[in-house]
VEXFIGU-663409 format. One line per 10 residues: number of its first residue (from 1); their letters; for each residue x, y, z of C-alpha. Coordinates in Angstrom, 1 decimal. Example, Ala and Ser with C-alpha at 12.3 -4.5 7.8 and 13.67 -1.06 7.14 Angstrom:
<pts>
1 = as = 12.3/-4.5/7.8 ~ 13.7/-1.1/7.1;
</pts>
This chain:
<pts>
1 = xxxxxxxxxx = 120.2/96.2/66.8 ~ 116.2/95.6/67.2 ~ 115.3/96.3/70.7 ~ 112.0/94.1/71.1 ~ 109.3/96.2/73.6 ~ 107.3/94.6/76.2 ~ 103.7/93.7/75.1 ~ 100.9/96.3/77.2 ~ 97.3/95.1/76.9 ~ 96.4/99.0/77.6;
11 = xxxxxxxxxx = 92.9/97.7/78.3 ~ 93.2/96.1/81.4 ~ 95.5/98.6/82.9 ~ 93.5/101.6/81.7 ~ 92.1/102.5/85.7 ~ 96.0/102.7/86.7 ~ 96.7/105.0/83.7 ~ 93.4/107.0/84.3 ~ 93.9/108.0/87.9 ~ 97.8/108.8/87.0;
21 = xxxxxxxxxx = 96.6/110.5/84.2 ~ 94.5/112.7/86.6 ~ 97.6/113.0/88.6 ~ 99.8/114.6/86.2 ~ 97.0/116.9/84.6 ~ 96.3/118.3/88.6 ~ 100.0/118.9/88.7 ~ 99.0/121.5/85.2 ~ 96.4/122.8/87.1 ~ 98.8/124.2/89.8;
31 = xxxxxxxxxx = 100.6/125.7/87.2 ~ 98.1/127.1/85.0 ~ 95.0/127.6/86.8 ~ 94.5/131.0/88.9 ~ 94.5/130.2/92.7 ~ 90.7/131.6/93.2 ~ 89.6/128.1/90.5 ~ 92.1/125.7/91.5 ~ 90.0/123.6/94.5 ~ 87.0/123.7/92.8;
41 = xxxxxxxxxx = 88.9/122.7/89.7 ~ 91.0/120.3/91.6 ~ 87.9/118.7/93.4 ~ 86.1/117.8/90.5 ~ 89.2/116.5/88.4 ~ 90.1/113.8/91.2 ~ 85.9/112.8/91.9 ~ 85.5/112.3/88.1 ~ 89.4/110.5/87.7 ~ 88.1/108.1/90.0;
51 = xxxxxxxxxx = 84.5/107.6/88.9 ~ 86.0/107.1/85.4 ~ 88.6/105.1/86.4 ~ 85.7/103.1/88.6 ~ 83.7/102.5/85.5 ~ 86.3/101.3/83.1 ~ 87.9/98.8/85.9 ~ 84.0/97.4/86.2 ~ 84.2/97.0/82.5 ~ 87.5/95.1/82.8;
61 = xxxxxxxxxx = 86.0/92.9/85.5 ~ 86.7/89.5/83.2 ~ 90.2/90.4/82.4 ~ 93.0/87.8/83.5 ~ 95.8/88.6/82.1 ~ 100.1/89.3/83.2 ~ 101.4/92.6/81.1 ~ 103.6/95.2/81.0 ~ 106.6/92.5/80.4 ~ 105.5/90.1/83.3;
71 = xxxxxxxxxx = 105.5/93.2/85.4 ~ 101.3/93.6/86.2 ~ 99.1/90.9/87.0 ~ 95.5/92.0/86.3 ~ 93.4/89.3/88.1 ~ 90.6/89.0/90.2 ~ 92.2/90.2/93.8 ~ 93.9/92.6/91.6 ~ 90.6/93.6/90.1 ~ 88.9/93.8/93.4;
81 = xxxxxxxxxx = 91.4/95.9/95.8 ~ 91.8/98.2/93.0 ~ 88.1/98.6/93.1 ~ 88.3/99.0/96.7 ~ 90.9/101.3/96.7 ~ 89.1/103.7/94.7 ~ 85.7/103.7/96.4 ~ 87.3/104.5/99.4 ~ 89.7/107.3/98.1 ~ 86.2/108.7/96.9;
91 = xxxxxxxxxx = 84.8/109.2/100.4 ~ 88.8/110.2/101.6 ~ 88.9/113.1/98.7 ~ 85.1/114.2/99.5 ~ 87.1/114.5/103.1 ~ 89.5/116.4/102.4 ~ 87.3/118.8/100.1 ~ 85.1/119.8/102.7 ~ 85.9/123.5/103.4 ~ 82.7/124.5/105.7;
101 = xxxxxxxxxx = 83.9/123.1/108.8 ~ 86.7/125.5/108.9 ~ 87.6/128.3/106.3 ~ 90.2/127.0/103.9 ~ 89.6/124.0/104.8 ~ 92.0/121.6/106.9 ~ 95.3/121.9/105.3 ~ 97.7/125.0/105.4 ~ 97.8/127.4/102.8 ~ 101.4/127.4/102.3;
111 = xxxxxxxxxx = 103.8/124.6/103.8 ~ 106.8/127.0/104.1 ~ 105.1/129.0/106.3 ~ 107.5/129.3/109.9 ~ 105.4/127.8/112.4 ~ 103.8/130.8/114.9 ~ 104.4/133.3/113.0 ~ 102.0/136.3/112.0 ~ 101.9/134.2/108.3 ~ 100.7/131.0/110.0;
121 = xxxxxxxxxx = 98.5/132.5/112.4 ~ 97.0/134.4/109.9 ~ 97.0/131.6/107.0 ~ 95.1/129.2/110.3 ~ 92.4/131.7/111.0 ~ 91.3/133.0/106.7 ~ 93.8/131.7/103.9 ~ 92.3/128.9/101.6 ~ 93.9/125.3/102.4 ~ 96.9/124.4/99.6;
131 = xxxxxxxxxx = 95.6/122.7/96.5 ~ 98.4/120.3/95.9 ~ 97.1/117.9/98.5 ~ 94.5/116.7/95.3 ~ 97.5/115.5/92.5 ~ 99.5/113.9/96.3 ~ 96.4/112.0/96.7 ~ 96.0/110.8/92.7 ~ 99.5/109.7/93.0 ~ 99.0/107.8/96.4;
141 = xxxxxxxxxx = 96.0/106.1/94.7 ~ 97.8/105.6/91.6 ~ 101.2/103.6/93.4 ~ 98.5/101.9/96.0 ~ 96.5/100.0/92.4 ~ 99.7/99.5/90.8 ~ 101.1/98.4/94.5 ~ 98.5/95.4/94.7 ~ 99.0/94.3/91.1 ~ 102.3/94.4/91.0;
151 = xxxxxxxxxx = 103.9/90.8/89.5 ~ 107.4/91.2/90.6 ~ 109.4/93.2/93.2 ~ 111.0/95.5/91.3 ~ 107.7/96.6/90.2 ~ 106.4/96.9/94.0 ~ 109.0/98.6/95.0 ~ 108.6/101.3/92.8 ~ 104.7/101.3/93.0 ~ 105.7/101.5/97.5;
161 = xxxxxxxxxx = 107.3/104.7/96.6 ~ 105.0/106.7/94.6 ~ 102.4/105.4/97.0 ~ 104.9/106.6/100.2 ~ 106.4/109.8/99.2 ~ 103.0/111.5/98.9 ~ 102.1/110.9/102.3 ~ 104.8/111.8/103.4 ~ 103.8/115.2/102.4 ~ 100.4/115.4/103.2;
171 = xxxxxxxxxx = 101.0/114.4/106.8 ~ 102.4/117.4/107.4 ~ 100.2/120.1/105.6 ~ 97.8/120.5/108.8 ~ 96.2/123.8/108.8 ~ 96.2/123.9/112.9 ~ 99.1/122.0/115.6 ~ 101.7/122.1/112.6 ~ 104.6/121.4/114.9 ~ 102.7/118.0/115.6;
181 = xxxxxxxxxx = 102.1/117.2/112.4 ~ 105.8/118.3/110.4 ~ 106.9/115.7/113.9 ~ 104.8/113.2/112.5 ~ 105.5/113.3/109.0 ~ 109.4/113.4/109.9 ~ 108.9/110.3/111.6 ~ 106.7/108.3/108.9 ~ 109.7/109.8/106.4 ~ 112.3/108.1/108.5;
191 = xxxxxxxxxx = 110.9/105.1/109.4 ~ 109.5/104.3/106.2 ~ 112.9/105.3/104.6 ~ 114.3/102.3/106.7 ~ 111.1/100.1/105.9 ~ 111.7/100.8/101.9 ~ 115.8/100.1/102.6 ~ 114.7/96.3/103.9 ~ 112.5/96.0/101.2 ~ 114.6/96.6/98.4;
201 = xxxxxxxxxx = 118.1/94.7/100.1 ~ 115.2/91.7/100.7 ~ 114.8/91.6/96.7 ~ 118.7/92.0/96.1 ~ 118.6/88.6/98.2 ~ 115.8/87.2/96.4 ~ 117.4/87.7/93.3 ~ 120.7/85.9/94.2 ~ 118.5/82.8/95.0 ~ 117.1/82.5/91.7;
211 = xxxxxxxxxx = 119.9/83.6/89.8 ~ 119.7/79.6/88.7 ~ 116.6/79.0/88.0 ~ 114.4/79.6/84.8 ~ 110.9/80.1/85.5 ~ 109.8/79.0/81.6 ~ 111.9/77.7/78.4 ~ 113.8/80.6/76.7 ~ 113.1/82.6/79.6 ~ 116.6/83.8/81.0;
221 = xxxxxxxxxx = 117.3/82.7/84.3 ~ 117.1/84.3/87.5 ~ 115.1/87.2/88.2 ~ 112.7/88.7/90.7 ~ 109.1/88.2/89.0 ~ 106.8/86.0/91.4 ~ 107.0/83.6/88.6 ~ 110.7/82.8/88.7 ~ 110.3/83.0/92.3 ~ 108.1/80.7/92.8;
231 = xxxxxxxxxx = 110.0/77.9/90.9 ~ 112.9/79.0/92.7 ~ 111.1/78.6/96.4 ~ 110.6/75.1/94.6 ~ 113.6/73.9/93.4 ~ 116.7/76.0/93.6 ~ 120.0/74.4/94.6 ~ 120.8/77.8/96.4 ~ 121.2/78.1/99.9 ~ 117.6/78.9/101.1;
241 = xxxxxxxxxx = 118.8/80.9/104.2 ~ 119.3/83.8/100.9 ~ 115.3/83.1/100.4 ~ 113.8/82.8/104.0 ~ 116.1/86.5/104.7 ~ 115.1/88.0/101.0 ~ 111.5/87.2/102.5 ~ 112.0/88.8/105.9 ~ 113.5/92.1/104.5 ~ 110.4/92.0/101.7;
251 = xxxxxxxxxx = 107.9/91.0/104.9 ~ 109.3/94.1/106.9 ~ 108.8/96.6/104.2 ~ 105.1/95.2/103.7 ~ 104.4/95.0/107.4 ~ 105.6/98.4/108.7 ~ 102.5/99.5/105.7 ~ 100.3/97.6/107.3 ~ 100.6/99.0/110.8 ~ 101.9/95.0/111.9;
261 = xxxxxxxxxx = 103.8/94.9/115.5 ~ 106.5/95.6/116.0 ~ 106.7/98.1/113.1 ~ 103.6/99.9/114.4 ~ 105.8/102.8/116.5 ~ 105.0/105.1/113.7 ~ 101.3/104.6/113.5 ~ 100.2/106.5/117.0 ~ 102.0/110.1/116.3 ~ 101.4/109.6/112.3;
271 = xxxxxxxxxx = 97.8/109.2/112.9 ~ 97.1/111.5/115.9 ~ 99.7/114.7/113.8 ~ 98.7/113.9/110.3 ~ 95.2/115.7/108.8 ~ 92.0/113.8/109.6 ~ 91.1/113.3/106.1 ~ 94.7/111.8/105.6 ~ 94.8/109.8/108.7 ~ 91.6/108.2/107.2;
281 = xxxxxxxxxx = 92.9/107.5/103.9 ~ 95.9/106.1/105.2 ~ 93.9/103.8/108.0 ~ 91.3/102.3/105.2 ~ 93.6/102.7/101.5 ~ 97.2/101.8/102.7 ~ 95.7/99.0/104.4 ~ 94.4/97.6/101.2 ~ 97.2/98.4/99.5 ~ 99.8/97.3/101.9;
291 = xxxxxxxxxx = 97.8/93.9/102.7 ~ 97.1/93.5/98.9 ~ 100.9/93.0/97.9 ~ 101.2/91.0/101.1 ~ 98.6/88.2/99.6 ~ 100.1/88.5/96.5 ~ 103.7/88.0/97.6 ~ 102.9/85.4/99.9 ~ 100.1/83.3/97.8 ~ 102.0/83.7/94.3;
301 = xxxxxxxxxx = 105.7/84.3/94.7 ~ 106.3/82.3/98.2 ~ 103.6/79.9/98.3 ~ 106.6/76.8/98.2 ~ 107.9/78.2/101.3 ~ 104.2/78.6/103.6 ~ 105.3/76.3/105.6 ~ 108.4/77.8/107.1 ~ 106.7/81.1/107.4 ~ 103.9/80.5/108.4;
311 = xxxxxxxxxx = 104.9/80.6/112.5 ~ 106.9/83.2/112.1 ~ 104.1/85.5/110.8 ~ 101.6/83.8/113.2 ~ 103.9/85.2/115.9 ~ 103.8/88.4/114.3 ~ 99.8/88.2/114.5 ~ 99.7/87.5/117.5 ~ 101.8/90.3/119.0 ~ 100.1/92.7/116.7;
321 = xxxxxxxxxx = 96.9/91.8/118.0 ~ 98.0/91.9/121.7 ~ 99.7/95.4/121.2 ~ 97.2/96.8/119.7 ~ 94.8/95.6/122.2 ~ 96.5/96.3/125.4 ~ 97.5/99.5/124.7 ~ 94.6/100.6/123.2 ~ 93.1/100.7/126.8 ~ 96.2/103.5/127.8;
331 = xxxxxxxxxx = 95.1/106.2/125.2 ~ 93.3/109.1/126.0 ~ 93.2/110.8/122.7 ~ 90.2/109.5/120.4 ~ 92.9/109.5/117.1 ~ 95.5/107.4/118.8 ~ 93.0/104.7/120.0 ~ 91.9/105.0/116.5 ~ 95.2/104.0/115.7 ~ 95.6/101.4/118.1;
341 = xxxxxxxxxx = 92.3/100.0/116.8 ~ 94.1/99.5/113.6 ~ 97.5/98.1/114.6 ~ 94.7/95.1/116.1 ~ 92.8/95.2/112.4 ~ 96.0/94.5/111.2 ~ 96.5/91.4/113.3 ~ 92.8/90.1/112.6 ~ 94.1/90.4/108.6 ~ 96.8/88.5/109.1;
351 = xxxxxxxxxx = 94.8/85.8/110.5 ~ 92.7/85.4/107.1 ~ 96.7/86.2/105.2 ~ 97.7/82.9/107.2 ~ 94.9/80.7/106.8 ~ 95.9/79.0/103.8 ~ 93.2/78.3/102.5 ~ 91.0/80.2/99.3 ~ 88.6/81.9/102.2 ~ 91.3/83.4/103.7;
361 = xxxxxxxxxx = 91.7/85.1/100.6 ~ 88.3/85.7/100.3 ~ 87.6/86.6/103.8 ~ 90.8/89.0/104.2 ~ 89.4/91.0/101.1 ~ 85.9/91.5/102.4 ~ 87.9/92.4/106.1 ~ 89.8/95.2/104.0 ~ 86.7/96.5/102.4 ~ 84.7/96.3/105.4;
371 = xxxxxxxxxx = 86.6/97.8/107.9 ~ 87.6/100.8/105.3 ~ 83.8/102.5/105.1 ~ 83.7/101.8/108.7 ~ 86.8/103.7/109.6 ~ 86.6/106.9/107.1 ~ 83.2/107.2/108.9 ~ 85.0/107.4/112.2 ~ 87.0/110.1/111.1 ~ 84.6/111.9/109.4;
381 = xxxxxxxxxx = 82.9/112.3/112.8 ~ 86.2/113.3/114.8 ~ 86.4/116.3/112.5 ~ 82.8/117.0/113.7 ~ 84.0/117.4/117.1 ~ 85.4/121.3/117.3 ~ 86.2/124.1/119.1 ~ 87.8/127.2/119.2 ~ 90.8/125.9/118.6 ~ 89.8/123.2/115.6;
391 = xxxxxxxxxx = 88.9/119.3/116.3 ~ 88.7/118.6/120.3 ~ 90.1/114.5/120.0 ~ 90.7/114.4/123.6 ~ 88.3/111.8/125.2 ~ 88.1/113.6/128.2 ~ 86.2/116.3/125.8 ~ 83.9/113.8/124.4 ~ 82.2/113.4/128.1 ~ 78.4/114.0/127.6;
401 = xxxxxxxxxx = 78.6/114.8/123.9 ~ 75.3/112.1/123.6 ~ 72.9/114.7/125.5 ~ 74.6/117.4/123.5 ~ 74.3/116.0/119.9 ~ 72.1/112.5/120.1 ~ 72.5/111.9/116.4 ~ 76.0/111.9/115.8 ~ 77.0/110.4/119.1 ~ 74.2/107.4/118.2;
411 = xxxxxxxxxx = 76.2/107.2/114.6 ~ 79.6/106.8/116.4 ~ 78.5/104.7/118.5 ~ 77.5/102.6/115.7 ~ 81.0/102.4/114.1 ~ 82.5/102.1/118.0 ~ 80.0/98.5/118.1 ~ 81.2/97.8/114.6 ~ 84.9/97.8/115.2 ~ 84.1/95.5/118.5;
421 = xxxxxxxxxx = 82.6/93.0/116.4 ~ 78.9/93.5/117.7 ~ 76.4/91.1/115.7 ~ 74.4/93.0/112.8 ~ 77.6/95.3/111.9 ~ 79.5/94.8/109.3 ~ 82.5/93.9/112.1 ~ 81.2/91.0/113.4 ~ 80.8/89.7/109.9 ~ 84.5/90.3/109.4;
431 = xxxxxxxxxx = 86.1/88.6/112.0 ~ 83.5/86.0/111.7 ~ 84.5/85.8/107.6 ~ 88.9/85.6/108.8 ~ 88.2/83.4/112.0 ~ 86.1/80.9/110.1 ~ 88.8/81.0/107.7 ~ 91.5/80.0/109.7 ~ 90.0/77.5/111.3 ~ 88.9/75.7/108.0;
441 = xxxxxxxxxx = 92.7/76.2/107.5 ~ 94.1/74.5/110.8 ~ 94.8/78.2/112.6 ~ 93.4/77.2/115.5 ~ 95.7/78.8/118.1 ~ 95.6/82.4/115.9 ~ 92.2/82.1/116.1 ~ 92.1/81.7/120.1 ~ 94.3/84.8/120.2 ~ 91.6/86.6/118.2;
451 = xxxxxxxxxx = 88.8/85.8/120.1 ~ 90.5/87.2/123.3 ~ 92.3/90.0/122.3 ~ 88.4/90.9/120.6 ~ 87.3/90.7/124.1 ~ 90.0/93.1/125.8 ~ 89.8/96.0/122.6 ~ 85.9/96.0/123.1 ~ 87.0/97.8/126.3 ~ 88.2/100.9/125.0;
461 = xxxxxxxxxx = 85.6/101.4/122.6 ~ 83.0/100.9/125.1 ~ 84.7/103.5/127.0 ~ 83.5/106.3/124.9 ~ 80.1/105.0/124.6 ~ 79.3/105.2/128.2 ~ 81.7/108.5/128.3 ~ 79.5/110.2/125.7 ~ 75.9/108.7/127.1 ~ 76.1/108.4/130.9;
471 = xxxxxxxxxx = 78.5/111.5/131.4 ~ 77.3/115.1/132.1 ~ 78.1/117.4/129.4 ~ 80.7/120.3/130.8 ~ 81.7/124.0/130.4 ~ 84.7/122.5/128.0 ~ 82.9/119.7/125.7 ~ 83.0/120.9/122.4 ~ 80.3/121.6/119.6 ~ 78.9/118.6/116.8;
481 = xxxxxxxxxx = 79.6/121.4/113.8 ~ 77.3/120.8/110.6 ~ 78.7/118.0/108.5 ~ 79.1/119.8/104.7 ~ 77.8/118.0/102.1 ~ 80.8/116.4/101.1 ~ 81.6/115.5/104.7 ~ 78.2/114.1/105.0 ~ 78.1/112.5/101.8 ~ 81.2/110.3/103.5;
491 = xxxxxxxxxx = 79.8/109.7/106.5 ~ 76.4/108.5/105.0 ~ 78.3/105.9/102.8 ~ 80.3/104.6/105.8 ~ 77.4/104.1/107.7 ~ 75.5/102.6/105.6 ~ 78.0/99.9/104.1 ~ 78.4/99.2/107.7 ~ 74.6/98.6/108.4 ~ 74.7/96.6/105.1;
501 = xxxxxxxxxx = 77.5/94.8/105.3 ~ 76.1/93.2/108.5 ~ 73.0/92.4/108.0 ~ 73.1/91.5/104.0 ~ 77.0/90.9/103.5 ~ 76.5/87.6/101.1 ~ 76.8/89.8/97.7 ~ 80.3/90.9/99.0 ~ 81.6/88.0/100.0 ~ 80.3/86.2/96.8;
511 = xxxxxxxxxx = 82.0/88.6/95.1 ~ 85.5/88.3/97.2 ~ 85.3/84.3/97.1 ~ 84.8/84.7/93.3 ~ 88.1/87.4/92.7 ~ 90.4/85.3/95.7 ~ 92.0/83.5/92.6 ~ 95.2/84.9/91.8 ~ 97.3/84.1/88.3 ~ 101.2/83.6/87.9;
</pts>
């Protein structure tokens, strides 16, 4: 019996193989490497995995090409949210490196410790932060490129899982309030559990409709590549109630990634329990990743069906946009309206996901990129924000912090303007970039729903500008602590792609309107 191989064009999916590469030699390090080398060690093996990887996906650039058996499509959105990915897990891993804001840094030494005990109280106030948090995050980045590549679902799904089960984990290694954050990485277990459960029962639907179709000659037929699918959507004789539920079970898993209403509930505790560097990987790379495979299940494997899902997701927008909005105004804790900020994102990119047209493509990839420096800033300066007992995110602590610490108060309110969409940010560009989109499209009514739910979440961010400016610091406001370099070294590339991505954005978009052409 021969058994004939799949053909691998190890070229083009050298960046994937790079960063999992990484991944699997941090996982040697743990083993081998005495605990007094490991985070330096670890630090510099992850930085260097993803400027390598960086470099050789800039050298693959040109490459259009389906591998792996069908299963990777290496393209140019594929191309560019890889690239994305990785130059924001840079500024996430020089995040969670930083280890002179607190000694050990912000994750627990030993996640088996029994919360308030002498060995967690002990381990919170002297023992160096656990190193396994830098192979997690390699793994993460790893499923999130293969994630927005992927060319059929099988493939996803299993890139949704190595990209889940790691943060999973890291949610709860907090070095301070661990009862909050093994609560909120419970929760992001069980719900995405459920989300990943819909996901994979929506392809065993999928697959039933296309179980009589054949997407090429001599191909066999059925299947769940985005090929087969789309001739399917096309021209199947199956019932197409299998295909409009395979595609709502599929759209779940996707959504609850994205932070999309109303599988947001998990975003508030995940975000306000989980580590600040993690909370700001999560809010600017799973939001690439997640919207990433969204495009490209939508645009390649469903595109015969856009018309019948089309209002369904619009709804979907919309809600997301007025949830995240509305209750945005409610929170009092600077990490939850972070949060709530980004369930509304979410809806904005699903405005440019529903356009229809190639700029909303275009425009929904330059949104991603755009509002990813902007947020890793903002939590970069959360963690700035200390005292006694570790980062103060309550707003009521942030009254007055403007008289206290004019620079960094002047930089977040910067990124506050720039998620409200004020002109010469890179915000306003990225709403301006989706909204245009749609409207080109025939999206008028999402884009109303934009424009005023814009209006009602500038309210919140506002807020905490006059709160910080106009308000008299008190005994209780907290400290600005003395970004590190690799803290500052974040913060400086946020706010800078936000200052340049609003006032000299045309080489991105170029680029994004020149990589919004996907391949089947």
């Amino acid at each position: 019996m021969t058994i004939k191989f799949p053909a691998f064009d190890y070229a083009a999916i050298a960046p994937m193989l790079i960063v999992f590469g990484v991944a699997a030699a941090g996982v040697l390090v743990e083993a081998l490497v005495p605990k007094r080398g490991r985070y330096l060690t670890q630090l510099v093996l992850a930085l260097a995995g993803l400027v390598a990887a960086l470099v050789v996906l800039i050298t693959q650039a040109d490459k259009r090409v389906v591998t792996a058996g069908q299963a990777i499509a290496v393209d140019g959105p594929a191309l560019f949210l890889q690239g994305s990915i990785i130059v924001l897990a840079v500024m996430a891993v020089l995040m969670i490196g930083e280890r002179s804001l607190e000694r050990g840094g912000p994750f627990v030494a030993q996640a088996a410790i029994t919360v308030g005990s002498e060995d967690d109280r002990r381990q919170a106030a002297r023992a160096d932060g656990a190193t396994e948090v830098y192979p997690l995050s390699m793994f993460a980045i790893g499923g999130m490129m293969l994630f927005v590549s992927a060319n059929d679902l099988l493939t996803m799904f299993i890139a949704l899982e190595v990209l889940s089960l790691p943060l999973y984990l890291m949610c709860a290694l907090a070095r301070r309030r661990r009862l909050v954050s093994q609560e909120a990485a419970l929760k992001y277990f069980m719900l995405g559990a459920y989300a990943s459960a819909f996901f994979l029962f929506g392809v065993a639907l999928v697959y039933g409709y296309t179980s009589s179709v054949q997407a090429a000659p001599g191909r066999q037929a059925g299947g769940v590549d985005f090929a087969t699918i789309h001739a399917a959507a096309t021209s199947s004789p199956a019932n197409r109630a299998l295909l409009f539920a395979g595609l709502a079970m599929i759209a779940i898993g996707l959504l609850f990634k994205a932070t999309a209403a109303p599988f947001h509930v998990w975003t508030p505790d995940v975000y306000q329990g989980a580590p600040t560097p993690i909370t700001g990987f999560m809010a600017a790379c799973t939001k690439v990743a997640a919207f990433g495979a969204l495009l490209r299940v939508l645009y390649v494997a469903f595109e015969g069906a856009k018309w019948d899902f089309t209002p369904v997701l619009g709804a979907i927008a919309i809600l997301t946009m007025l949830v995240g909005s509305v209750l945005s105004v409610t929170q009092t804790d600077l990490k939850r309206l972070l949060a709530y900020s980004s369930i509304a994102n979410a809806g904005y990119l699903l405005v440019g996901v529903l356009a229809g047209v190639r700029e909303g493509i275009s425009s929904t990839m330059f949104y991603l990129v755009a509002y990813g420096f902007t947020v890793i800033a903002a939590f970069a300066v959360v963690t700035l924000v200390r005292d006694a007992d570790g980062e103060a995110t309550h707003l009521s602590r942030w009254a007055g912090l403007g008289r206290r610490s004019p620079v960094f108060a002047g930089v977040f309110t910067f990124l506050l303007l720039a998620f409200a969409g004020i002109p010469l940010t890179s915000g306003f560009i990225s709403k301006f970039a989706v909204f245009g989109a749609a409207l080109d499209g025939g999206q008028t009514w999402l884009v109303i729903a934009g424009v005023i739910t814009s209006m009602v979440l500038a309210f919140p961010y506002l807020r905490v500008v006059v709160m910080m400016w106009l308000s008299e610091p008190g005994e209780t406001t907290p400290t600005i602590a003395v970004p590190g370099a690799l803290t500052a070294a974040a913060l400086m590339i946020g706010v800078a792609a936000t200052l340049v991505l609003g006032v000299a954005p045309a080489p991105l978009l170029n680029l994004s309107d020149t990589a919004g052409q996907f391949i089947r």
